[in-house]
N, C-alpha and C positions, 0 to 999 in steps of 0.2 A: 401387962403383956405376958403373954404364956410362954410356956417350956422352948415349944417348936417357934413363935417368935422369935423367942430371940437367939436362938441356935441359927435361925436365919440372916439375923439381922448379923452376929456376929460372921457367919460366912461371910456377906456380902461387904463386909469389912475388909476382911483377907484378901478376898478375891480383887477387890478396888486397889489396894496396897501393892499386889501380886502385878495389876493391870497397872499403878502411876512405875513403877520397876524397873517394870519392863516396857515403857516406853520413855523412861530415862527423865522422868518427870518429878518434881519436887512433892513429898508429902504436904498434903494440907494440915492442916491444925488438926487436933483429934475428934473436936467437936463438929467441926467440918465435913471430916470423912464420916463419921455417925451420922451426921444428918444427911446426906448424899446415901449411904447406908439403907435407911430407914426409908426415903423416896424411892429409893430401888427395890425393898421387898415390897412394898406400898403398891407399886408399879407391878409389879410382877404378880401376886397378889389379884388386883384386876385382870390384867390379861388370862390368869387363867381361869378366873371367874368366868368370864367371857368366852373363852374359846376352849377350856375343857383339858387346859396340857398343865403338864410338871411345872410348879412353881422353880423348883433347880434349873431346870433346861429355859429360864425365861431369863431369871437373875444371871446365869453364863452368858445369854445371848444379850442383856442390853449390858452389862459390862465390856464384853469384847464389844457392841457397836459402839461405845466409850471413845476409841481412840479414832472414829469415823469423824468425830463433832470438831 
């Protein structure tokens, strides 16, 4: 895994922690939220393959759809 990997993967850690928070939600295990983590830059990743936009602006956007599910 390279440099910006996992500067990714580590955001989208934070940001998952920041979203269970602040919706009053219990942390998962830790290996849990990395691999949740790692589905979500995974995820994100494709869509902008796909559609040509900011990996950042895609991992914000399915974390806050997060609390829809």
């Amino acid at each position: 895994m390279g440099f910006f990997r996992k500067q990714e993967n580590e955001l989208a850690v934070k940001l998952l922690k920041w979203q269970y928070n602040r919706m009053n939600l219990p942390l998962p295990d830790d290996a849990s939220l990395r691999s949740h983590a790692d589905r979500l830059v995974d995820d994100a990743h494709r869509i902008a393959k796909e559609k040509g936009s900011n990996v950042l602006g895609i991992l914000k956007e399915l974390i806050h759809d997060m609390k829809k599910k």
